[in-house]
C-alpha positions in Angstrom: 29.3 -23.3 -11.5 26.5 -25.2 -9.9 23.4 -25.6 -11.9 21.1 -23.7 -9.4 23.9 -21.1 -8.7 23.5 -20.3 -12.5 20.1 -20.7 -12.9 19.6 -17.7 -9.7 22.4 -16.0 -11.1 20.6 -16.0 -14.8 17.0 -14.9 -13.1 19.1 -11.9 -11.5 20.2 -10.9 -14.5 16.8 -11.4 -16.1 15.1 -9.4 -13.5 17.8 -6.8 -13.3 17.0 -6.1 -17.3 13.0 -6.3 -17.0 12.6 -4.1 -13.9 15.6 -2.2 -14.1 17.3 -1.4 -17.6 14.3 -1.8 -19.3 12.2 0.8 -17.4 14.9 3.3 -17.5 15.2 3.2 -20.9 11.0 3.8 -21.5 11.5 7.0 -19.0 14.3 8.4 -20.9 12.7 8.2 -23.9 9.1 9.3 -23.3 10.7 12.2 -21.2 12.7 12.9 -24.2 10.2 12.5 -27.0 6.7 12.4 -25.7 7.1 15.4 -23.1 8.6 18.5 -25.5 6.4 17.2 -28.0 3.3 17.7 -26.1 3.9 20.2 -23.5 3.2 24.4 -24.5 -0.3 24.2 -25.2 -3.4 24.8 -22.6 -5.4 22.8 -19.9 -4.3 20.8 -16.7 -2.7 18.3 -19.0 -0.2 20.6 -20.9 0.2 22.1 -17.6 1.6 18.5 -16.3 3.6 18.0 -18.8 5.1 21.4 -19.1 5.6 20.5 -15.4 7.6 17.7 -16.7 9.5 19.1 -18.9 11.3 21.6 -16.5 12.0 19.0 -14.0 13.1 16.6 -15.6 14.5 14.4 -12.4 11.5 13.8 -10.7 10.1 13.1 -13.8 12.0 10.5 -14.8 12.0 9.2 -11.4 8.7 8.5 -11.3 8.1 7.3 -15.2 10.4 4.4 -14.3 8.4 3.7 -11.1 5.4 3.9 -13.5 7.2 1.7 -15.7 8.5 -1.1 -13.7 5.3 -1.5 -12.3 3.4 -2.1 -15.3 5.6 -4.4 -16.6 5.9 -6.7 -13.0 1.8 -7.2 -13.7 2.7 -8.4 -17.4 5.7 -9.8 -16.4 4.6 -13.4 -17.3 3.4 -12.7 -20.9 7.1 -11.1 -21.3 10.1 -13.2 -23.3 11.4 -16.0 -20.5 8.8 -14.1 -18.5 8.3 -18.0 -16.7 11.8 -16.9 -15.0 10.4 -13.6 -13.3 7.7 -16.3 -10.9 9.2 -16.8 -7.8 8.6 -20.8 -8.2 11.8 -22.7 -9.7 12.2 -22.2 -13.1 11.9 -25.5 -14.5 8.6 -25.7 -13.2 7.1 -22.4 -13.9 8.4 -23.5 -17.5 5.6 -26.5 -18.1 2.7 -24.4 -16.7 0.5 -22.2 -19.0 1.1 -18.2 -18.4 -1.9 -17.7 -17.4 -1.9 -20.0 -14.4 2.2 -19.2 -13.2 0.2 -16.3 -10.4 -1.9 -19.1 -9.3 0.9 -21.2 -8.6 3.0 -18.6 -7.1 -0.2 -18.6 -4.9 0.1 -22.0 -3.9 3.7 -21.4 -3.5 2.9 -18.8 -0.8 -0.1 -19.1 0.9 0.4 -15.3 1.6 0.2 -14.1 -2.2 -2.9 -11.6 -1.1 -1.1 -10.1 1.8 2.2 -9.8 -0.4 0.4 -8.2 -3.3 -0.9 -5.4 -0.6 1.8 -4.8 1.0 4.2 -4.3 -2.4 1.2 -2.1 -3.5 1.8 -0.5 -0.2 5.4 -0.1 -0.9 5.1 1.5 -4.0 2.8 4.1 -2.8 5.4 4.7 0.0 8.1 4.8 -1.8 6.4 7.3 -4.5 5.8 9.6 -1.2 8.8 9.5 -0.2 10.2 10.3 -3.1 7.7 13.2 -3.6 9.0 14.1 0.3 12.6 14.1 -0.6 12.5 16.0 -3.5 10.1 18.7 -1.4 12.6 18.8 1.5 15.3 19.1 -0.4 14.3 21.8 -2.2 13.2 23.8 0.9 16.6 23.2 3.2 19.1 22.8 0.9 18.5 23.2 -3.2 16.4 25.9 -5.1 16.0 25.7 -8.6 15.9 28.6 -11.4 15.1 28.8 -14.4 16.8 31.7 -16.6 14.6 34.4 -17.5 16.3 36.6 -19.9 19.8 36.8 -22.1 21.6 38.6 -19.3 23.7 36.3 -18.0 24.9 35.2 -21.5 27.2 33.2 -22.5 27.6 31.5 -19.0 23.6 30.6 -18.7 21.2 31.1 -22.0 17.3 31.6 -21.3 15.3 28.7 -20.6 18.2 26.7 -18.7 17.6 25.4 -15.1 19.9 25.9 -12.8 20.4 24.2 -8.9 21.3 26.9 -6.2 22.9 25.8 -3.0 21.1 27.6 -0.2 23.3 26.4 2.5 26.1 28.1 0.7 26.6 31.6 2.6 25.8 29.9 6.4 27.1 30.8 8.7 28.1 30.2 12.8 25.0 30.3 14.7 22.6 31.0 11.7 24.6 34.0 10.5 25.2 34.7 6.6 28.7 34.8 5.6 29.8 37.0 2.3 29.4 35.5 -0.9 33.4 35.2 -3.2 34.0 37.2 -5.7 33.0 35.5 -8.9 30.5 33.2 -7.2 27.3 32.9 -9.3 24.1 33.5 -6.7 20.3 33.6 -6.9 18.2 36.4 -4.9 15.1 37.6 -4.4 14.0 41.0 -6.1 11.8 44.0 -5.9 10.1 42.3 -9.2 9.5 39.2 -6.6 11.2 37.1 -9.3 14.4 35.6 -8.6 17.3 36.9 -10.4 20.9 35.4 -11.1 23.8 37.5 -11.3 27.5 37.0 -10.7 29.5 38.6 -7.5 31.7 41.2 -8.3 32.4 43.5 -5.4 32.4 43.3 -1.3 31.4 45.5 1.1 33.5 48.9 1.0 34.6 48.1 -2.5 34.8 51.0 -4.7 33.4 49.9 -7.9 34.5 51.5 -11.9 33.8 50.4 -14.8 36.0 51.0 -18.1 33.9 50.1 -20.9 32.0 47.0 -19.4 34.9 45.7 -17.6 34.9 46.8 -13.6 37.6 48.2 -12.0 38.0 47.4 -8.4 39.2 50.0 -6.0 41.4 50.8 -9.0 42.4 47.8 -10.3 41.0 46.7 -13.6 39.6 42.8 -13.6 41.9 41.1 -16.1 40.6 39.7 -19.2 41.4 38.1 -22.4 39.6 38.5 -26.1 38.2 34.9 -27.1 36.6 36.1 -30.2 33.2 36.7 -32.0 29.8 35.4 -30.8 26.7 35.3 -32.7 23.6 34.3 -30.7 20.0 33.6 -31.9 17.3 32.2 -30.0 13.5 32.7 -30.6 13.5 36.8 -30.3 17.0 37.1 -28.5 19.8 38.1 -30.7 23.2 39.2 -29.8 26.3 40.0 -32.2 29.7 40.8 -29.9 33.0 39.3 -28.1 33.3 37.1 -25.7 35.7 37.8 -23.0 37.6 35.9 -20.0 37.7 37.1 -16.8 40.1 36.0 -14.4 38.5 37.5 -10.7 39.8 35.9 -7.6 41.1 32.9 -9.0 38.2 32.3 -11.1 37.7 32.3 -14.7 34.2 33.1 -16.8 33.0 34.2 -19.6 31.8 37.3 -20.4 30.1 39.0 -23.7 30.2 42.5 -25.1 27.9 44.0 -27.1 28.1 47.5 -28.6 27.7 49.9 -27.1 28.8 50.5 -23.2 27.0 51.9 -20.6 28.4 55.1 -19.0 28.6 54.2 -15.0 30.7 56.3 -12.9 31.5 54.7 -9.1 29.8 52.8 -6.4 31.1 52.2 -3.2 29.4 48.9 -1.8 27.8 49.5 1.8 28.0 47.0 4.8 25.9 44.0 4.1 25.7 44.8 0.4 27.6 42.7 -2.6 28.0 44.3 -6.1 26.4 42.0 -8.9 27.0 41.6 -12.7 25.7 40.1 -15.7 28.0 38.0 -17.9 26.1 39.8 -20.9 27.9 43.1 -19.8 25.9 45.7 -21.4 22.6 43.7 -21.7 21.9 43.6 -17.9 20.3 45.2 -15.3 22.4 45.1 -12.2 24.1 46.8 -9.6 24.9 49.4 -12.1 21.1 50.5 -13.0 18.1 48.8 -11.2 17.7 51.3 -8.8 15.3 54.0 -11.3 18.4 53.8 -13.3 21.3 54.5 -10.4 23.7 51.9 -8.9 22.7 50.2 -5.8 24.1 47.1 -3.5 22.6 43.5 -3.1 21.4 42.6 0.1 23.2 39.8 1.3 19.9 38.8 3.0 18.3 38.8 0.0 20.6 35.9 -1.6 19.0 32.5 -1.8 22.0 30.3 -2.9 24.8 29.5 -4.7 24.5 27.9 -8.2 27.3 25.2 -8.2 25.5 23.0 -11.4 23.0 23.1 -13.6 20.0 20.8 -13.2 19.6 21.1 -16.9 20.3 23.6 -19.9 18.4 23.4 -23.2 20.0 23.6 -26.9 18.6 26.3 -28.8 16.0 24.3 -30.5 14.0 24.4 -27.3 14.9 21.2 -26.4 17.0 19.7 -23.0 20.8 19.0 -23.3 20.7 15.6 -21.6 24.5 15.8 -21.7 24.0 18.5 -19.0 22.1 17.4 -16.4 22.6 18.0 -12.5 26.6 18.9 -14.6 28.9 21.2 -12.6 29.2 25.0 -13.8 32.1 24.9 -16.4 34.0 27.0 -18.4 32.3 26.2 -21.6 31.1 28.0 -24.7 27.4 28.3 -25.1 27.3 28.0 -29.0 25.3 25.3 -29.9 24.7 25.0 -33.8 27.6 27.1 -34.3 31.3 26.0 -35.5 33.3 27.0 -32.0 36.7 25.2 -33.3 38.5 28.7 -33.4 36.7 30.3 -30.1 37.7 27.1 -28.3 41.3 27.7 -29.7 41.7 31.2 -28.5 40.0 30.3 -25.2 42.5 28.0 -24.6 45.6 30.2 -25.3 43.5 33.0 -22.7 43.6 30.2 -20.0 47.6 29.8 -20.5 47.7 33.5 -20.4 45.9 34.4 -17.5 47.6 36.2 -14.5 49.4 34.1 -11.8 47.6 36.5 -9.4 43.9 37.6 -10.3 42.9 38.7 -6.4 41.9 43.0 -6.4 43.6 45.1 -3.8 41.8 45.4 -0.4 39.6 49.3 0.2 41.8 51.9 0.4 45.2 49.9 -0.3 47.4 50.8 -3.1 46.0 49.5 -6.5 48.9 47.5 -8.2 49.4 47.9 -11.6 46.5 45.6 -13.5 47.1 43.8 -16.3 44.3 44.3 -17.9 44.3 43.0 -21.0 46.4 39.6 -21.3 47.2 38.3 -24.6 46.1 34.6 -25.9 
């Protein structure tokens, strides 16, 4: 290799680690340490970073802008810093520091223009970024951030979640039906938006038998996983987890002591019939309505949650390991020993029924069954 192939090819590298690993790696860490640490308390700057610290993306997106600028300023002063001035190397090496911007001046007579227009740049780029995010968010992605413990132990609260809201459309701006088992985000009477997981379609006739539905008279299959113990700040839950196997889908579901009586609901045209994953910790179809079941509005729906953008551990802080991940079946158990859960899950999944799809209204129910052993 050629002398100045190599020495172009070492100030790549150079500047690839200075204004690319480098800043990275300061935005990771403030965002991981600095932000927690300091958001939760009052006034516009606990405000910004509790900003922060639910979107964590845009954050870090714009701490290594922040970062890599700050260090291109000081860029001389850093190790082999000489090698980040765009003059040849081997001269920028006999000229004092302080002096290399001056002679990049010389070098290019049109230093003062190119310093405004990369200041420019910046600016533009930190707009468009800011535009992006903005305009994503209002045509395709919504984000949500769990409320409660109902939808435990899919989602726990304080995770963030990424709903698809091009998910249900249809021809000609029409909505399409939500499937069975999908996961979806909608607008409320509380105006707060709620997540809940499909159950039933319109004309379904909806049962439950303990706090596992029955669909026009055929009872969702499910397998026992195990216990689950859940503590988090004030939320506390001691019951079994189940699988569900619903349309060729598989969650998980968790019982707690005691059931909650519900007799039938048929669901009307336009309607879908929702669940929580914490079964008798919810309010849902079953009860929102003064206490008597009621349809969701397909209208109502604002997306499909397809990943998480984040979820937290149950110290409070962000599972890094998670972000922007696809929604998995995965046991929500952090701090706790899940070896023999994970065991048992496993043998459910090699049990589950070859054909987990509910008989159309009005047909024949098959024979369900029910309960599969792991």
């Amino acid at each position: 290799m050629s002398a100045p192939v190599a020495t172009r090819l070492g100030q790549a590298l150079l500047r690839a680690l200075w204004f690319g690993a480098i800043p990275a790696l300061l935005a990771g860490l403030w965002l991981r340490r600095c932000v927690p640490a300091a958001s939760g308390g009052e006034g516009t700057l606990a405000r910004l970073l509790d900003a922060a610290d639910r979107f964590p993306i845009p954050t870090f997106v714009i701490a290594f802008l922040v970062f890599a600028a700050l260090i291109r300023y000081w860029r001389f002063y850093l190790p082999w810093g000489y090698c980040l001035a765009d003059v040849p190397p081997e001269r920028a090496a006999s000229v004092p520091r302080r002096q290399l911007a001056e002679l990049e001046g010389r070098q290019d007579r049109s230093k003062p223009k190119r310093a405004w227009l990369e200041a420019l740049s910046l600016a533009v780029m930190l707009a468009a970024a800011a535009a992006a995010a903005l305009l994503l968010r209002e045509r395709a992605l919504q984000t949500y951030s769990v409320l409660s413990s109902s939808m435990l132990p899919s989602f726990e609260k304080g995770d963030e979640l990424a709903a698809n809201r091009r998910a249900y459309e249809g021809n000609g701006g029409a909505t399409s039906l939500p499937a069975r088992g999908d996961v979806v985000i909608f607008h409320h009477a509380s105006a707060q938006d709620v997540v809940k997981r499909v159950i039933g379609l319109p004309g379904d006739e909806i049962r439950m038998h303990g706090g596992f539905p029955i669909i026009n008279g055929w009872e969702v299959p499910h397998c026992d996983v195990g216990r689950y113990v859940y503590s988090k700040g004030e939320l506390a839950a001691d019951g079994r987890i189940f699988a569900e196997f619903l349309a060729g889908k598989t969650y998980l579901t968790l019982h707690v002591p005691p059931a909650r009586p519900f007799q039938s609901y048929v669901v009307k045209p336009g309607e879908v019939f929702v669940l929580g994953d914490n079964r008798n910790s919810s309010l849902d179809s079953r009860n929102w309505n003064a206490d008597e079941p009621s349809g969701l509005a397909v209208s109502t729906i604002v997306g499909r949650v397809d990943r998480f953008v984040f979820s937290r551990l149950r110290s409070g802080e962000i599972d890094y390991g998670s972000l922007l991940a696809p929604l998995a079946l995965q046991l929500n158990a952090d701090g706790l020993d899940t070896t023999e859960l994970a065991q048992k899950l496993e043998a459910c999944l090699k049990s589950k029924p070859a054909d987990s799809e509910p008989p159309a209204p009005g047909a024949v129910a098959p024979l369900s069954r029910a309960r599969t052993s792991p």
